[in-house]
C-alpha positions as CSV (number, residue, x, y, z in Angstrom):
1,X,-4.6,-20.4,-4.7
2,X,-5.5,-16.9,-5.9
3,X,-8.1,-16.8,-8.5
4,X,-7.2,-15.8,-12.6
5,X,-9.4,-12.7,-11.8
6,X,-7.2,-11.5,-9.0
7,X,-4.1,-12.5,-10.5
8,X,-5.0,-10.1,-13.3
9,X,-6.1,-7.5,-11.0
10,X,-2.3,-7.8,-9.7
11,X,-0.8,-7.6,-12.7
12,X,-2.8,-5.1,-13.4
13,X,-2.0,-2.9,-10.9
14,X,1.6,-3.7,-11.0
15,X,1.6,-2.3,-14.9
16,X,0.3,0.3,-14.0
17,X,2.2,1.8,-11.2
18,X,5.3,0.6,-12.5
19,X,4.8,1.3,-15.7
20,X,6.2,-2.1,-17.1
21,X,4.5,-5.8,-17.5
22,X,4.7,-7.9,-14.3
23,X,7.4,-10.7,-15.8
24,X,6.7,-12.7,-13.0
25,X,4.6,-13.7,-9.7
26,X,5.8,-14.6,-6.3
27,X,3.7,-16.3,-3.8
28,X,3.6,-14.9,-0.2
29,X,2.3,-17.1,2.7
30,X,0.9,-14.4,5.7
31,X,0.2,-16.7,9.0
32,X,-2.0,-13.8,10.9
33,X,-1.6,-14.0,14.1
34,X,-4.6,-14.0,16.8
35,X,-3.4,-10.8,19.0
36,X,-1.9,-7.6,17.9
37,X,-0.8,-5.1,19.8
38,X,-1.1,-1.8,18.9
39,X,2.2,0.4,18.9
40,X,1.2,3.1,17.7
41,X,0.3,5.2,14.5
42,X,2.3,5.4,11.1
43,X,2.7,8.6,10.0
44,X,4.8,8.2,6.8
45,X,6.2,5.2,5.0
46,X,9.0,5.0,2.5
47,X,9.7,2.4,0.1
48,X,11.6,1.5,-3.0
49,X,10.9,0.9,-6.6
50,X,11.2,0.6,-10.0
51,X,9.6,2.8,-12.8
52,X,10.6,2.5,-16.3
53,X,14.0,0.8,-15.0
54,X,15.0,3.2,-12.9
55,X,14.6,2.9,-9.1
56,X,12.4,5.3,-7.3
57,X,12.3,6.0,-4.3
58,X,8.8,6.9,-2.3
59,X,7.4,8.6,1.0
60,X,4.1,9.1,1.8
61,X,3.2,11.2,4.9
62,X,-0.5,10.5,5.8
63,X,-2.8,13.4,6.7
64,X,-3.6,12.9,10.8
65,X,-7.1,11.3,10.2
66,X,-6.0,8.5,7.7
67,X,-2.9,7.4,9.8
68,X,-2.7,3.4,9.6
69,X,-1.7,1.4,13.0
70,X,1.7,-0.4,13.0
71,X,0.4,-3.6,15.2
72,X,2.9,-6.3,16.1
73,X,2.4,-9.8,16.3
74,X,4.5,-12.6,16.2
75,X,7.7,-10.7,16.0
76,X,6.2,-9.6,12.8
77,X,5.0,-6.0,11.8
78,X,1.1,-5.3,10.1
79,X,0.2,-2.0,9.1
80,X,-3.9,-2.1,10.3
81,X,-6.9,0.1,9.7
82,X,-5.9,4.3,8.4
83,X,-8.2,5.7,5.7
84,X,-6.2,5.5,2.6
85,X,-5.8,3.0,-0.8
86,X,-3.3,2.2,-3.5
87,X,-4.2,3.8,-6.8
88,X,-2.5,4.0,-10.8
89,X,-2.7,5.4,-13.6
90,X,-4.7,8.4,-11.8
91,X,-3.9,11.8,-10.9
92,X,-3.2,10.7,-7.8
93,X,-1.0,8.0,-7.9
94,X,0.5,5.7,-4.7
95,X,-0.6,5.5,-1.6
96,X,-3.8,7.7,-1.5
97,X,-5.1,9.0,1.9
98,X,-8.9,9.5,2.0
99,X,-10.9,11.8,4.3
100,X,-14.0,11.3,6.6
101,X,-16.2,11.9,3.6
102,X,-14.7,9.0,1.8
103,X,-12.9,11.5,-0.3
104,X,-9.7,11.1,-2.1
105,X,-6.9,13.8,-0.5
106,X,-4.3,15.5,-2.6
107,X,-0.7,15.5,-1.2
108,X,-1.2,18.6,0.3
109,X,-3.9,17.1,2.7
């Protein structure tokens, strides 16, 4: 069971991305597997949301040094490693890649 610290951390997150309180939570069980393998590097990801009702959707292309790995394992797909972190309510907003300084990078790279 998650913590009431995390679970506000989440719901914190989630308001603030989405722009809307989180109405609900949703348990997720993740059975990581022991082996990987390593296909290769993601360069963009899309996804799908919603912000102020409205579904939005996102792509974010990461800069060639913060690329994440797709690994599979168990027929199932992990993104692993990249230099990069989720971030709201900032001028940057989203998926945010980082340099090799540990610097935040603009869109633009």
């Amino acid at each position: 069971m998650p913590s009431q610290k995390d679970l506000r951390k989440a719901a914190k997150l989630y308001q603030e991305f989405r722009e809307a309180p989180m109405r609900r939570g949703r348990s997720v069980n993740i059975d990581i597997p022991k082996v990987l393998t390593v296909i290769g590097y993601i360069t963009a990801i899309e996804y799908d949301t919603t912000v102020k009702r409205k579904m939005i959707p996102y792509r974010h292309d990461f800069a060639p040094g913060s690329r994440p790995l797709m690994c599979i394992g168990d027929g199932k797909i992990f993104v692993v490693e990249g230099r990069y972190h989720f971030t709201a309510g900032g001028k940057l907003e989203g998926i945010v890649d980082i340099d090799g300084r540990g610097k935040e990078i603009d869109d633009g790279y």
